[in-house]
Backbone as a ProteinNet text record, in pm:
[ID]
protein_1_A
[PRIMARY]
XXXXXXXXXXXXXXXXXXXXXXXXXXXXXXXXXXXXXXXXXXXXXXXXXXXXXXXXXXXXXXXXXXXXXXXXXXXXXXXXXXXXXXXXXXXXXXXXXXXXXXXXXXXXXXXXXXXXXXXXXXXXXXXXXXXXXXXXXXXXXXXXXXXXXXXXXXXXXXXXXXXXXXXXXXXXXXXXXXXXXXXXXXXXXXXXXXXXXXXXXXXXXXXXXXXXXXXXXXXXXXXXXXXXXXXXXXXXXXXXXXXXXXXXXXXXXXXXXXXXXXXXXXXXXXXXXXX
[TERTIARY]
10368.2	10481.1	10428.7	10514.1	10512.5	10454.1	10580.3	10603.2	10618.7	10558.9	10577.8	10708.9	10831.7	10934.3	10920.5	11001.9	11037.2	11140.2	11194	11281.9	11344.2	11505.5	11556.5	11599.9	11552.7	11653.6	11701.1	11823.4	11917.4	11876.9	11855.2	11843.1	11944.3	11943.6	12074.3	12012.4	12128.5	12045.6	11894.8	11848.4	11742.4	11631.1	11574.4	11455.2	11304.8	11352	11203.9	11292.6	11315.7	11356.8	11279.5	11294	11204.6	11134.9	11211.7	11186.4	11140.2	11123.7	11036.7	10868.4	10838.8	10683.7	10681.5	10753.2	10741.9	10725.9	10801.4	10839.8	10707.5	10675.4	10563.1	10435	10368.4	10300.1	10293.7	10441.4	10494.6	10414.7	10407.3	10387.8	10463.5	10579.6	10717.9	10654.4	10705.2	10717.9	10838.6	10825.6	10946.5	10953	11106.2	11160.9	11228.4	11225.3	11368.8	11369.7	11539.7	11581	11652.8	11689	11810.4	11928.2	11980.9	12101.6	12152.4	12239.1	12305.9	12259.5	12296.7	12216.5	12105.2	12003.7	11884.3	11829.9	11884.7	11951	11938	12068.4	12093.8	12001.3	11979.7	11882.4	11711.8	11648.8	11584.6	11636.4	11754	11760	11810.3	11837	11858.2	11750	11614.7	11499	11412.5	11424.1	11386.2	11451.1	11437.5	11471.7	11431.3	11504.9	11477.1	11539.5	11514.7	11589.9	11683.9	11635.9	11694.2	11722.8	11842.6	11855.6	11896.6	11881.9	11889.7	11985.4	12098.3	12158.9	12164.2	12157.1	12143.6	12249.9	12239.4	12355.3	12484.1	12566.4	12699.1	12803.1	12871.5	12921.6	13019.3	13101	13183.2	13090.2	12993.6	12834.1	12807.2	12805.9	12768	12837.2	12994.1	13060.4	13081.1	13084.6	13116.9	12987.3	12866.2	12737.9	12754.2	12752.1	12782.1	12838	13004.5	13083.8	13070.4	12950.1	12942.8	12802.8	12722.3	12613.4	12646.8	12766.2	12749.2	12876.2	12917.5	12961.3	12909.1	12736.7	12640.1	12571.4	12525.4	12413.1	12466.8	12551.7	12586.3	12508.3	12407.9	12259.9	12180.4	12196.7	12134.2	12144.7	12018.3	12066.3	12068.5	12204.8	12204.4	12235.7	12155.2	12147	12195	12281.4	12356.1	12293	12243.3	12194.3	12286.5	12359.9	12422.4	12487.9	12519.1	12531.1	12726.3	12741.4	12846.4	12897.8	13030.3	13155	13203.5	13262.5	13351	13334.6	13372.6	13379	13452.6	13550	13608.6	13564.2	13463	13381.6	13282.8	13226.4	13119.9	13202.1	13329.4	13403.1	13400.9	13478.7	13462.3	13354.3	13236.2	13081.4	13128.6	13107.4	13106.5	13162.5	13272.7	13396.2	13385	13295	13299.2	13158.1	13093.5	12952	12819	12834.2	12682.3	12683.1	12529.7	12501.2	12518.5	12422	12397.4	12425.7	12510.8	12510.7	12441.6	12336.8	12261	12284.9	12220.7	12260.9	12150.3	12130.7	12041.3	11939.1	11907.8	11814.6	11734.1	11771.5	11706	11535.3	11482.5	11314.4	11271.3	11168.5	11158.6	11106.2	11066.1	11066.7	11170.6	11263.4	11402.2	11453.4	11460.7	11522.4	11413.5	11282.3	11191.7	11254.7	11261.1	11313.6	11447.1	11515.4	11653.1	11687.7	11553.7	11541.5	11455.6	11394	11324.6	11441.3	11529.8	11630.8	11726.6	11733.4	11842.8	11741.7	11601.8	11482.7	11470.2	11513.9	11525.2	11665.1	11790.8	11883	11880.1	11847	11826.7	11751.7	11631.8	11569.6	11596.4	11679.7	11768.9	11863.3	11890.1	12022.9	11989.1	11880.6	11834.7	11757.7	11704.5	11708.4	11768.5	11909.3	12017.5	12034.9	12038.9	12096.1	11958.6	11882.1	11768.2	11778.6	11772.8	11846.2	11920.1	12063.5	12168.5	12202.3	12161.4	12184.6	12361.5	12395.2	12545.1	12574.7	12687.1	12736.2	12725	12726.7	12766.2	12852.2	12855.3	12962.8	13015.9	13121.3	13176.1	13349	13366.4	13530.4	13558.3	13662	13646.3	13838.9	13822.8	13950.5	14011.5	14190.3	14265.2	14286.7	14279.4	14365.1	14477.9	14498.7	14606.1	14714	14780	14870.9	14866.8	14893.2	14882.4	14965.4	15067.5	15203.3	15202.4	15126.9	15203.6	15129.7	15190.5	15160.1	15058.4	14981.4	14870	14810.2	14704.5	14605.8	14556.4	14481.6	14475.3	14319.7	14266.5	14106.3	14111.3	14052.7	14094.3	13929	13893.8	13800.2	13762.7	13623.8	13583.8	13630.5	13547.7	13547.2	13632	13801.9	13928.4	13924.7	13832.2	13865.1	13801.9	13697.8	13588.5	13733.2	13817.8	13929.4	13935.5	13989.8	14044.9	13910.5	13809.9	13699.1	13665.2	13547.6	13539.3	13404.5	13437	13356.6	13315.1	13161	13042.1	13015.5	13014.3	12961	12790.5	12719.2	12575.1	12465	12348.1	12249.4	12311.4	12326.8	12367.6	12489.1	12572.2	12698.3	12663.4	12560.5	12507.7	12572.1	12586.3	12623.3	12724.3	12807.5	12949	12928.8	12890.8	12879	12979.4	12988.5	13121.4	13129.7	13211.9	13228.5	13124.4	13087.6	12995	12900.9	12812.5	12712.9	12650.3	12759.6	12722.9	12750.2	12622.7	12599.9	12628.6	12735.8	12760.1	12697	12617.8	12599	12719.6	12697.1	12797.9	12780	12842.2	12807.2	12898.2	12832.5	12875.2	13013.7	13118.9	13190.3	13286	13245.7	13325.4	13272.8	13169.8	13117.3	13221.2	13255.1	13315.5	13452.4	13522.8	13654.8	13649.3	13557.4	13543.6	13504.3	13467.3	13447.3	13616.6	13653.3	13793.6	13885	13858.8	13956.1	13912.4	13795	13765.1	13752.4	13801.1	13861.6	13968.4	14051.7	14201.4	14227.1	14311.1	14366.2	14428.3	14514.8	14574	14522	14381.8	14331	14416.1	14458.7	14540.6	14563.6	14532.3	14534	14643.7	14687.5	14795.9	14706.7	14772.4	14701.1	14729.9	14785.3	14812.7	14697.9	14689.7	14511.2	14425.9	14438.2	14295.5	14256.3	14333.2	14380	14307.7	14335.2	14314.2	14187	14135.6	13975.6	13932.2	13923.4	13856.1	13873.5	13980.4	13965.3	14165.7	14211.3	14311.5	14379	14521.8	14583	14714.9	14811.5	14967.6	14933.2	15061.8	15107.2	14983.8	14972.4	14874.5	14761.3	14664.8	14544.8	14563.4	14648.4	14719.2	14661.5	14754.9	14803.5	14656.9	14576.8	14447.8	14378.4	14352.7	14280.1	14331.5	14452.5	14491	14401.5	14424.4	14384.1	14216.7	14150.3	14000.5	14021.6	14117.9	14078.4	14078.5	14227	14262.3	14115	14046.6	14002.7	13827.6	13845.2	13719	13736.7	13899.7	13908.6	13949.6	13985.6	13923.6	13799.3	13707.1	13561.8	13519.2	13518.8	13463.4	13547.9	13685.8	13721.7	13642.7	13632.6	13466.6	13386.4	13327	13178.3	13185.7	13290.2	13306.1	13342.5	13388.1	13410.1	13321.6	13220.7	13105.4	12994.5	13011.6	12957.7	13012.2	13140.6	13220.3	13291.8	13378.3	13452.9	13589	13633.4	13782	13778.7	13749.9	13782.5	13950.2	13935.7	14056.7	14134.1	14132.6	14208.5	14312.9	14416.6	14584	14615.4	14665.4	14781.6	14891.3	14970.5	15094.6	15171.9	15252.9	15340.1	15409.4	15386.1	15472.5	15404.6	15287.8	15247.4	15068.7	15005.2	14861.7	14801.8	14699	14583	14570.9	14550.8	14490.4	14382.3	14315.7	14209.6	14282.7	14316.2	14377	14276.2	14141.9	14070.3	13970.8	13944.9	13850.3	13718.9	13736.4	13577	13540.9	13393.8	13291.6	13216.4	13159.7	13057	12962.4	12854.5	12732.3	12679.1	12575	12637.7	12527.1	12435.4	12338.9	12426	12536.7	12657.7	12652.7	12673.9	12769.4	12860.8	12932.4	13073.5	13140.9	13250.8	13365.9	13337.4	13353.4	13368.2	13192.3	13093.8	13000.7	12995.9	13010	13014.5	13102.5	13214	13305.8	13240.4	13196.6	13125.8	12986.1	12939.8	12796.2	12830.2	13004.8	12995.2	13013
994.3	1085.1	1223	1315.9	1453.2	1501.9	1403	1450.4	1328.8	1315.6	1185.4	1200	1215.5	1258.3	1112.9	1128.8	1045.2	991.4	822.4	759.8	659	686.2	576.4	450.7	363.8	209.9	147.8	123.6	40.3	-94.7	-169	-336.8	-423.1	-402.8	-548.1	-646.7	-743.5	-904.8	-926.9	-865.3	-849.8	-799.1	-846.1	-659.7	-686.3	-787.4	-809.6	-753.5	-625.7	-609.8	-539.9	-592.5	-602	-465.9	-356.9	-205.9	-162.1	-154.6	-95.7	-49.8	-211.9	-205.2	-135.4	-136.7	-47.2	87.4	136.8	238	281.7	211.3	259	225.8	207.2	182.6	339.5	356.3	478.3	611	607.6	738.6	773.1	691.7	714.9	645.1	733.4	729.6	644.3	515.1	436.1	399.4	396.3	360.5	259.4	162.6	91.3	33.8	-31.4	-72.7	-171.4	-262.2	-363.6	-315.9	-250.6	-184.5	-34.5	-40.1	118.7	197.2	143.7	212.5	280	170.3	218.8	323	321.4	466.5	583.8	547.3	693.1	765	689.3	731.3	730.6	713.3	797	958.9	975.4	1070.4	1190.1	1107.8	1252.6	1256	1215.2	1219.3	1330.2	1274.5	1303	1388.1	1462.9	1532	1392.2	1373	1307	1313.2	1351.9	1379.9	1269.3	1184	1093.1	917.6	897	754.8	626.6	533.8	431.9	314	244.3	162.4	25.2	-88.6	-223.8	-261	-376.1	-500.5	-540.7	-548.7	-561.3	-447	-444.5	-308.4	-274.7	-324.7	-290	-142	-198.6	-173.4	-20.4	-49.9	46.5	170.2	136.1	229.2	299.9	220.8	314.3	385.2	342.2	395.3	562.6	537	681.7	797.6	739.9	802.8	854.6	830.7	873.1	934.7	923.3	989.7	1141.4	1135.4	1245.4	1367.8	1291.4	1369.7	1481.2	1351.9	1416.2	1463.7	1469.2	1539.1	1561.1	1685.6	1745.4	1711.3	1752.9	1748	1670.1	1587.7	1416.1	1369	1308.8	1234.8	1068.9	999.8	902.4	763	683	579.5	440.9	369.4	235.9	117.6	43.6	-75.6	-177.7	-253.4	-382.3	-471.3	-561.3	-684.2	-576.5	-498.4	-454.8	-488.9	-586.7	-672.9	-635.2	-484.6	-401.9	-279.6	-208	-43.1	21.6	-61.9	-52.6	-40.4	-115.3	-112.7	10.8	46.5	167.4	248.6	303.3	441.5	416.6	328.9	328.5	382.6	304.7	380.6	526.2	578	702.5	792.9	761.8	785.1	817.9	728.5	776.6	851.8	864.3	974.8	927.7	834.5	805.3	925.3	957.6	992.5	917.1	803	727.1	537.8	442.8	346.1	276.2	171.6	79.7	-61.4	-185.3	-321.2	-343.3	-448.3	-551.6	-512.7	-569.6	-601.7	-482.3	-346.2	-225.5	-238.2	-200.3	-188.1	-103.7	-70.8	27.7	152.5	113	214.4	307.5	234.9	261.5	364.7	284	336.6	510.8	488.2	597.5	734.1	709.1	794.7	904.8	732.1	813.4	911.2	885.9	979.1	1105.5	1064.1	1211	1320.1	1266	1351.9	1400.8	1323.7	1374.9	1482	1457.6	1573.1	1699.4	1682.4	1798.9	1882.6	1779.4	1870	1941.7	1834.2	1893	2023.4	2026.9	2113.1	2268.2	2220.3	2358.1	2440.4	2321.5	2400.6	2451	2406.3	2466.6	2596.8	2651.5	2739.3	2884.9	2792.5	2878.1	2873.8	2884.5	2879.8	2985.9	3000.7	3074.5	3207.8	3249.4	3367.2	3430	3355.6	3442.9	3466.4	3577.1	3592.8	3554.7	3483.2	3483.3	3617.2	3615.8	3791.5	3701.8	3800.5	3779.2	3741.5	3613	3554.1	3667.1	3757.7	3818.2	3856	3872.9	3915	4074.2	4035.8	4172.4	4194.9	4360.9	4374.7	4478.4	4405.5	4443	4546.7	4695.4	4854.6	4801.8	4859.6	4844.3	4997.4	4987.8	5120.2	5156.5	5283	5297	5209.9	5220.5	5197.7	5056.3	4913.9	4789.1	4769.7	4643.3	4561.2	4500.9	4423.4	4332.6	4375.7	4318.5	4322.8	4180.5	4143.1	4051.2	4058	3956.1	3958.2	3827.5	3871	3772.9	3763.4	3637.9	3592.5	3597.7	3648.9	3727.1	3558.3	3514.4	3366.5	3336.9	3386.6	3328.5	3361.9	3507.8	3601.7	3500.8	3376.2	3288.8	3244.7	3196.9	3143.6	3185.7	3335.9	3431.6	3486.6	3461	3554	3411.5	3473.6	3409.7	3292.2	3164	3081.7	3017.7	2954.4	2955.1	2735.5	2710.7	2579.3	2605.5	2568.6	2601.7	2508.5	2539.6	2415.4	2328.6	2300.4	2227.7	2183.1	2247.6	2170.3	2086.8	2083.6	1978.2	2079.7	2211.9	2251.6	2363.9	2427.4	2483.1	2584.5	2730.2	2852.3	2909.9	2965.2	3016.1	3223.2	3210.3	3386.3	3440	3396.8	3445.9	3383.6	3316.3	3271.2	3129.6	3074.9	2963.4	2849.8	2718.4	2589.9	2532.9	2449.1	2320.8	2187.1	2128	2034.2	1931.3	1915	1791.2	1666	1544.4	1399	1412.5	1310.3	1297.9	1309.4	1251.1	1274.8	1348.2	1439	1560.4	1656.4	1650.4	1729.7	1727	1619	1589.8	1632.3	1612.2	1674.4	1848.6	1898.1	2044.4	2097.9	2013.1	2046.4	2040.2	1950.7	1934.6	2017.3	2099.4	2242.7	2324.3	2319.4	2488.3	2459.8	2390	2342.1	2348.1	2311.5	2354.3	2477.9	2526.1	2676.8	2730.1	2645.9	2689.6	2626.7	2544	2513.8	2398.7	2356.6	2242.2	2094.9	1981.7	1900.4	1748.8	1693.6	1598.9	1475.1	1434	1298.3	1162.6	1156.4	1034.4	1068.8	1202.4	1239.6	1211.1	1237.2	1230.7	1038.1	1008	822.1	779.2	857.6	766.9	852	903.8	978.2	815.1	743.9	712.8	539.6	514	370.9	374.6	270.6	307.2	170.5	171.6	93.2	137	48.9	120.8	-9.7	47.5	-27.1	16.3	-105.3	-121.8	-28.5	-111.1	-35.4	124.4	142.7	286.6	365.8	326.3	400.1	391.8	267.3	284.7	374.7	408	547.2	642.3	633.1	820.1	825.1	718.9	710.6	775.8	746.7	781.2	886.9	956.2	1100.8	1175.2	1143.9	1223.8	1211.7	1109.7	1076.1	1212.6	1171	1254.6	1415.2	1440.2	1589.9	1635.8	1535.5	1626.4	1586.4	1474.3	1493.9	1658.3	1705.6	1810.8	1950.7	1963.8	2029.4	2021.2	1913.8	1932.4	1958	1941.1	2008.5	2142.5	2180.2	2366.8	2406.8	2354.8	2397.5	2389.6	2257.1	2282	2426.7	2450.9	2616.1	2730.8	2697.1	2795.3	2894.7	2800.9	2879.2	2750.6	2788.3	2715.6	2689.1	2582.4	2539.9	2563.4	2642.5	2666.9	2536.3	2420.7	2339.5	2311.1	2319.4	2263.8	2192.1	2133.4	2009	2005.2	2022.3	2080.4	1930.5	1910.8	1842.5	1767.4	1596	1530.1	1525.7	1579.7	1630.7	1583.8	1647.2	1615.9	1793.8	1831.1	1947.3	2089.6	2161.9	2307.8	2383.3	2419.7	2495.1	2677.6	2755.8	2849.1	2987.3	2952.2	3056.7	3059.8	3150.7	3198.4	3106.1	3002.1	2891.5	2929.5	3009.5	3000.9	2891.1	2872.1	2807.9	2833.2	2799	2823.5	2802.8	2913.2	2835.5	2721.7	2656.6	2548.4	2383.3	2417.5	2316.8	2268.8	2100.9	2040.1	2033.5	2042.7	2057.3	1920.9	1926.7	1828.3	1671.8	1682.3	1588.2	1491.7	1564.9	1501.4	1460.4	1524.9	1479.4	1285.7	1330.1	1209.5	1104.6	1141.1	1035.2	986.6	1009.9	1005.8	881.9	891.1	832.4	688.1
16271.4	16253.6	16214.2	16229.5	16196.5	16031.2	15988.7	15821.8	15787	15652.8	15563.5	15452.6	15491.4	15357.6	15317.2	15175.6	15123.4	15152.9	15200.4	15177.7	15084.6	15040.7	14931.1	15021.6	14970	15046.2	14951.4	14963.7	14883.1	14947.5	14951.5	14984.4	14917.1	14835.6	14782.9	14740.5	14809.2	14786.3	14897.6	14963.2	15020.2	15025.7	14917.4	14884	14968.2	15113.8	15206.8	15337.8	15332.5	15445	15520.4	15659.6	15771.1	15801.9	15830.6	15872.7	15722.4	15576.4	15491.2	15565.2	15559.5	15624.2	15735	15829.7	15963.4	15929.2	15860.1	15788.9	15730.5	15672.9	15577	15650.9	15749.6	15850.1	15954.2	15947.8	16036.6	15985.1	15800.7	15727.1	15638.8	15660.1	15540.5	15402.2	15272.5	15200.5	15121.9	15135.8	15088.9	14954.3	14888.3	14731.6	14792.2	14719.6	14764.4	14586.3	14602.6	14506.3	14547.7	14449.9	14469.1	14432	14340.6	14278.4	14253.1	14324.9	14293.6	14184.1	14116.2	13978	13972.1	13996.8	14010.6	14123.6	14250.3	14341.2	14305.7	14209.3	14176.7	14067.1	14000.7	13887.1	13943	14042.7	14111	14200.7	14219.9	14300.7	14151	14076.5	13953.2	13910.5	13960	13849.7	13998.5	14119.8	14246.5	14348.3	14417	14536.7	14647.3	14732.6	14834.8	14962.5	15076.3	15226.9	15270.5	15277.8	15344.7	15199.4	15283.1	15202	15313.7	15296.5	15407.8	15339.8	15379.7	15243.9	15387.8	15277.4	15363.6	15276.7	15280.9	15220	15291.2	15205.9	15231.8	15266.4	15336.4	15416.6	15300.6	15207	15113.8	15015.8	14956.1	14868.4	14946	15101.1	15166	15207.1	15202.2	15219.1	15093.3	14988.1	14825.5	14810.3	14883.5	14847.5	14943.2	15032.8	15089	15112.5	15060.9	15000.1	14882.8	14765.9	14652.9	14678.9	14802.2	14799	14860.4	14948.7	15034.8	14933.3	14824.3	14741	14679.4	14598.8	14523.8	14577.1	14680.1	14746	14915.8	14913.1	15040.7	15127.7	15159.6	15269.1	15268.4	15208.4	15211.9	15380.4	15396.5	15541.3	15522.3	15589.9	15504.3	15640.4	15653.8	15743.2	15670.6	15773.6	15718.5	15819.4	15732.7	15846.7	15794.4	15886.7	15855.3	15965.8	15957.2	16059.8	16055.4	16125.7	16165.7	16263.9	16214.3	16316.9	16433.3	16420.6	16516.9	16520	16603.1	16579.8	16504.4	16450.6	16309	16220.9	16193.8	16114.7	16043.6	16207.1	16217.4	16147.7	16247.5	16173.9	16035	16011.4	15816.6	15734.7	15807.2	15716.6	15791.2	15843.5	15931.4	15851.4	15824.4	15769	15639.4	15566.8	15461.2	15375.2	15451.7	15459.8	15530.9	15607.4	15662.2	15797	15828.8	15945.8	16078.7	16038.6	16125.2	16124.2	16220.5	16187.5	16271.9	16213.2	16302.9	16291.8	16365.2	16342.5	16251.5	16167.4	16116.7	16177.8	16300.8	16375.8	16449.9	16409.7	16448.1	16391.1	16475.3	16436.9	16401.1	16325.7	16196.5	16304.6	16439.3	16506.3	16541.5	16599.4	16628.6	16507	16343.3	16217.6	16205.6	16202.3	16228.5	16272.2	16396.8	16505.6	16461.7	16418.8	16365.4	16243.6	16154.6	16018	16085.7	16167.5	16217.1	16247	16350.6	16393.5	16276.1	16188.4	16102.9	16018.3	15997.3	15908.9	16029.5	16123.9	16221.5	16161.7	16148.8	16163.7	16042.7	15919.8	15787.8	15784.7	15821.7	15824.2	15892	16030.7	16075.2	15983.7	15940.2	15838.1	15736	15708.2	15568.6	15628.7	15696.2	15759.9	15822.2	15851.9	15907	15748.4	15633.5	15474.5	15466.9	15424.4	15374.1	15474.1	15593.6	15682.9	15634.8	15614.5	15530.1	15415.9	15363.1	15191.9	15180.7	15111.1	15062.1	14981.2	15027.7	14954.2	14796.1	14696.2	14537	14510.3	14428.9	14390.3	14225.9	14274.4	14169.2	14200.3	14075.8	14050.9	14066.9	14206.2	14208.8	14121.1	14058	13978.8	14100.2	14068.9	14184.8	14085.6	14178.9	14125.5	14046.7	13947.2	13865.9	13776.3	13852.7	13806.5	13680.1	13614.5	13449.7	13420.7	13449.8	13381.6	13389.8	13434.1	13468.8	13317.4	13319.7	13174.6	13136.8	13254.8	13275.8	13399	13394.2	13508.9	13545.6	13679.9	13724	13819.6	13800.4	13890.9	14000.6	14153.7	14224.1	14288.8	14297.7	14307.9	14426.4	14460.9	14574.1	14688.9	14665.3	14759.2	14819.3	14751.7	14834.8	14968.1	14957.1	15096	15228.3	15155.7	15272.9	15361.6	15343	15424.1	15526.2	15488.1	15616.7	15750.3	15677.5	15785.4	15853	15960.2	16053	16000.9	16069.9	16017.9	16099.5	16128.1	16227.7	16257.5	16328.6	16358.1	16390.3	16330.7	16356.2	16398.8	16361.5	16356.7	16439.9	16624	16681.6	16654.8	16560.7	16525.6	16394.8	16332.4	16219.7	16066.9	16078.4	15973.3	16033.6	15876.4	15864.1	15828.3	15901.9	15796.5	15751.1	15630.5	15562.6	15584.1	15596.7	15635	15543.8	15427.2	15311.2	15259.8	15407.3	15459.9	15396.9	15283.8	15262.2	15360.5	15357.9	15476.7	15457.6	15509.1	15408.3	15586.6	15506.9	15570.2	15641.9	15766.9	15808.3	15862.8	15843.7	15860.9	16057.9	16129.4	16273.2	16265.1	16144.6	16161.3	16190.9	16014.9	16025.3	16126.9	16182.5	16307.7	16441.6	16457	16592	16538.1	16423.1	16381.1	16420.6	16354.2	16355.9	16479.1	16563.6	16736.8	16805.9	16770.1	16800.7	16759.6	16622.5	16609.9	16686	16711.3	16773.8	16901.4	16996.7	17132.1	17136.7	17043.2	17024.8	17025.6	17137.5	17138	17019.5	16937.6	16793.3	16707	16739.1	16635.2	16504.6	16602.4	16549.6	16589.1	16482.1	16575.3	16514.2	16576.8	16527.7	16473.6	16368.2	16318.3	16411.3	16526.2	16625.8	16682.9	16758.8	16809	16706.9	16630.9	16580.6	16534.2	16559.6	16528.4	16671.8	16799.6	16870.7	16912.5	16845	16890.1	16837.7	16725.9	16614.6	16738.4	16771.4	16836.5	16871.7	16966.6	16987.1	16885.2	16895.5	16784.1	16747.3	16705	16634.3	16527.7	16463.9	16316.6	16201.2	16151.8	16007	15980.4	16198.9	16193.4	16204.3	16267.3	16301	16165.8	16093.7	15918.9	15843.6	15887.4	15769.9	15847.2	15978.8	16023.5	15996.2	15957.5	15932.3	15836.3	15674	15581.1	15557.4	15684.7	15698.5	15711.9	15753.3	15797.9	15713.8	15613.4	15473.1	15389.3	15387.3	15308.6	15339.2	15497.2	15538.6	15507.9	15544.7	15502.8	15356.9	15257.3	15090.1	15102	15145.2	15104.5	15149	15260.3	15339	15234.8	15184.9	15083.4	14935	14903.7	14791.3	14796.6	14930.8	14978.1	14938.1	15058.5	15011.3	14873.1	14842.3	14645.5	14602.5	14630.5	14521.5	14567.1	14668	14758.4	14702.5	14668.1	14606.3	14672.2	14810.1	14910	14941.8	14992.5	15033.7	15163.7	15231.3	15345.3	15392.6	15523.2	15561.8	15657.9	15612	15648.3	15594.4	15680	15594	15671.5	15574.1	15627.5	15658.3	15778.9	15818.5	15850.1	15697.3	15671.1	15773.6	15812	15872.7	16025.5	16032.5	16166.4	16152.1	16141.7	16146.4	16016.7	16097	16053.1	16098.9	16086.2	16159.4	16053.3	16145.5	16106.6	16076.5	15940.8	15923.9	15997.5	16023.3	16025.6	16116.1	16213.5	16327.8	16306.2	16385.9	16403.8	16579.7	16500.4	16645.4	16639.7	16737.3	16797	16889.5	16803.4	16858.6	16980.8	17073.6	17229.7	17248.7	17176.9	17177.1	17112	17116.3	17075.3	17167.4	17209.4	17366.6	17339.3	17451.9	17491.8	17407.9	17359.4	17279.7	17383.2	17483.5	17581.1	17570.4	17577.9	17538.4	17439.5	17343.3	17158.9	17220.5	17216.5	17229.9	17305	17390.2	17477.9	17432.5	17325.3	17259.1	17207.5	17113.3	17019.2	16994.3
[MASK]
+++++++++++++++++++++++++++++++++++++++++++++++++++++++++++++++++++++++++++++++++++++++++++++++++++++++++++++++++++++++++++++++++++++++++++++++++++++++++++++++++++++++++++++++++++++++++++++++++++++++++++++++++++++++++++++++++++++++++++++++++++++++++++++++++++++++++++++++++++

């Protein structure tokens, strides 16, 4: 391999799993653990690129969802004996990059952390290029005569300006040049606003991007989506900008604010068909 980063593996009830040694044969630098716990309390002691989670898909989905909280730009791979494509979206859904079976070979798993240390590495890139304007308060003019005065926080203005799909579509630039890293998911969502002429898109579409279905299954995919779009609203807060997504009541989403795209992006139709 190129680069030897470091990888975390969650293992579980399995701590002889097959792709470590491959892995570490490859040049990778492997941690693994049996317990969440112990996870996380390497990555607050450690910087680490990539994390890899095995076990049980329940384990795995709370694991990624709480990794891609804490660490925006984490690249994060799910190996598990996964049932359905129901399934996949869920991890997907709730912060992995990438989902593989059990039975992937540490070559195969290899490969797939390389690409995600590519995209990582772009973005961190496209982030170091652009200085972010200063995070300061600017004071609104205030007449002699009013009573009070009031300070409005430069950042609100990130909404209204124009905001960038980059790094292949792998990251989100903010009018005031902060990156926020993105999981396949929210990637293919944010391809889908900025294909949209009004930049708007209904939650029945976006239900049947994910797998088709009415009733129950219907309602728990919306559920993924809400769930995918406040994660991607925390991202940007912890950046210290406001994602211009609203929720237009009774209906689905729209994007409030000018999204380009980069012309080294593929087209929406490929994305979809990748997936």
């Amino acid at each position: 391999m190129n680069t030897s980063p470091d990888v975390l593996f969650l293992t579980g009830d399995d701590p002889a799993v097959s792709q470590i040694t491959e892995l570490t044969h490859l040049g990778f630098k492997v941690h693994h653990y049996g317990e969440l716990a112990q996870l996380y309390e390497h990555l607050s002691q450690h910087a680490v690129p990539l994390v890899v989670l095995t076990g049980g898909l329940s384990l795995i989905d709370i694991a990624a969802a709480q990794l891609r909280v804490m660490l925006p730009a984490v690249g994060i791979v799910a190996i598990a004996d996964f049932p359905d494509s129901d399934s996949r979206v869920r991890t997907l859904l709730s912060g992995a990059d990438a989902c593989l079976d059990a039975t992937t070979s540490g070559l195969e798993l290899a490969a797939v952390l390389q690409s995600l240390m590519r995209r990582i590495a772009e973005a961190a890139q496209h982030a170091a290029a652009v200085e972010p304007a200063p995070q300061t308060y600017v004071p609104t003019p205030t007449p002699t005569h009013a009573a009070h005065s009031y300070s409005v926080p430069l950042e609100t203005a990130s909404s209204t300006g124009k905001w960038r799909l980059t790094s292949k579509g792998w990251a989100l630039m903010a009018p005031t040049g902060q990156m926020l890293s993105l999981t396949t998911a929210e990637r293919s969502l944010l391809l889908r606003f900025a294909h949209e002429p009004d930049k708007r898109i209904s939650r029945d579409a976006l239900s049947a991007d994910l797998a088709s279905g009415e009733g129950p299954e219907s309602e728990r995919r919306g559920r993924f989506i809400d769930v995918m779009i406040s994660r991607m609203r925390r991202k940007a807060a912890a950046q210290r900008v406001r994602l211009p997504i609203k929720a237009v009541h009774g209906w689905g989403y729209m994007f409030t604010s000018d999204l380009l795209v980069d012309a080294d992006i593929p087209d929406l139709e490929d994305v979809t068909a990748s997936r």
